[in-house]
C-alpha positions as CSV (number, residue, x, y, z in Angstrom):
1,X,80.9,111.6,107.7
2,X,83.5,111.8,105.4
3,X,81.0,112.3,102.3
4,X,79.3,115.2,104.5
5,X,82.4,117.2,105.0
6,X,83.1,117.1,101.1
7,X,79.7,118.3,100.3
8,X,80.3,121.3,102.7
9,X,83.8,121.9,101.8
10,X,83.2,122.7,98.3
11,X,83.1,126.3,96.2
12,X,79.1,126.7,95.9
13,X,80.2,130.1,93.6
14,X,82.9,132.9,92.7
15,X,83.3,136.1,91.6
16,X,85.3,136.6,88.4
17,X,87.4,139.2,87.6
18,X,84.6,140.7,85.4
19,X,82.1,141.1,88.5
20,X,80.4,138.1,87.3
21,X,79.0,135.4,89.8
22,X,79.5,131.8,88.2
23,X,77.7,129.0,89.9
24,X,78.2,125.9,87.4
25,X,80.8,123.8,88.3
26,X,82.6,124.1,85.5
27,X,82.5,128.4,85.4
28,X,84.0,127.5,88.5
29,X,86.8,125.6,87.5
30,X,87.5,127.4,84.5
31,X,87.6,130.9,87.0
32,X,89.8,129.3,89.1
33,X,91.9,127.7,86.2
34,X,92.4,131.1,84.4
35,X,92.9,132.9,87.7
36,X,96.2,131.1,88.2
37,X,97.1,130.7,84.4
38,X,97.1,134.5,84.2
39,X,99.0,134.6,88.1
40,X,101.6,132.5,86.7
41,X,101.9,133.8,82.9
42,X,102.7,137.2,84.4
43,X,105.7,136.1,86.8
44,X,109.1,135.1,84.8
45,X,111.2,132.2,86.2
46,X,114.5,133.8,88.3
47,X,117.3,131.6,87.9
48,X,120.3,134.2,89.5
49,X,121.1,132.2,92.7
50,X,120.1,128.5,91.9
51,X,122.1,125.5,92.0
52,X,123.6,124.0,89.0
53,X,121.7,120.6,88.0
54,X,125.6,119.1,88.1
55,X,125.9,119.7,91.9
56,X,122.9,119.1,92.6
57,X,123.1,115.3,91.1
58,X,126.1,114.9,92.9
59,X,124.3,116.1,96.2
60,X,121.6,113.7,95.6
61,X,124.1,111.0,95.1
62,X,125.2,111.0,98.5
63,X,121.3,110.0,99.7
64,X,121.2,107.3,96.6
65,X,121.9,104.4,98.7
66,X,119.1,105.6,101.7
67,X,116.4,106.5,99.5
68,X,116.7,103.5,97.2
69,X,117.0,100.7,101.1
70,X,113.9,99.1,101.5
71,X,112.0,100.3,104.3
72,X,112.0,99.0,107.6
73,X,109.3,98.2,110.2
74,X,110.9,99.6,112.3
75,X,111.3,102.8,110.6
76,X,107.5,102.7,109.8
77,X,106.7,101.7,113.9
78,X,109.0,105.1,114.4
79,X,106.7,107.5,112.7
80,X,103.5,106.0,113.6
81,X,104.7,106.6,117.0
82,X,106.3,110.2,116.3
83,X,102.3,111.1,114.7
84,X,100.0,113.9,116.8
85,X,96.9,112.3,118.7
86,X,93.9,113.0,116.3
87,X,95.9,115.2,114.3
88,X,95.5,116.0,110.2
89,X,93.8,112.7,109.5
90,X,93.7,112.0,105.6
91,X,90.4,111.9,102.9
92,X,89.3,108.5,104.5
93,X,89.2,110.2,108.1
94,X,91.4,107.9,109.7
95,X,93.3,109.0,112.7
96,X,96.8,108.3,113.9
97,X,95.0,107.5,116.7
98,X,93.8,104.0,115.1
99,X,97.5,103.2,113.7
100,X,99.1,103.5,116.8
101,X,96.2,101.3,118.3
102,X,96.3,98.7,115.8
């Protein structure tokens, strides 16, 4: 099933900028590449407003101890549980549905 969703999920063709219809695979890519290479290219970087990278070291510090623990069971049991029914499942199609079974 999964392999059926992929094949039907995918970009068949686009239109370029130009007007031009690509179908090739890679004309596709290469559209969509340049598409956001020229999106991005275009837009400077605002830095007015950000946090230092000082502060935000020593805000990250404060979380060091948590983030580097070791993982619980418990912790994982927690989120399996706090998971939607049949919700978002990943590329392999699996449901929280079957963690929370299992």
């Amino acid at each position: 099933m999964v392999s059926i969703r992929r094949r039907t999920k995918c970009i068949d063709s686009i239109k370029q900028e130009d007007g031009t219809v690509v179908s090739e695979q890679s004309d596709i890519s290469n559209a969509i590449y340049g598409f956001f290479e020229q999106k991005w290219m275009v837009q400077g970087i605002i830095e007015d407003g950000w946090p230092s990278l000082k502060s935000q070291k020593n805000y990250l510090a404060q979380f060091a101890g948590v983030l580097d623990g070791e993982v619980t069971k418990d912790e994982i049991w927690a989120v399996v549980r706090s998971l939607g029914r049949n919700k978002a499942p990943g590329g392999d199609g699996i449901t929280a549905s079957f963690f929370k079974y299992f």
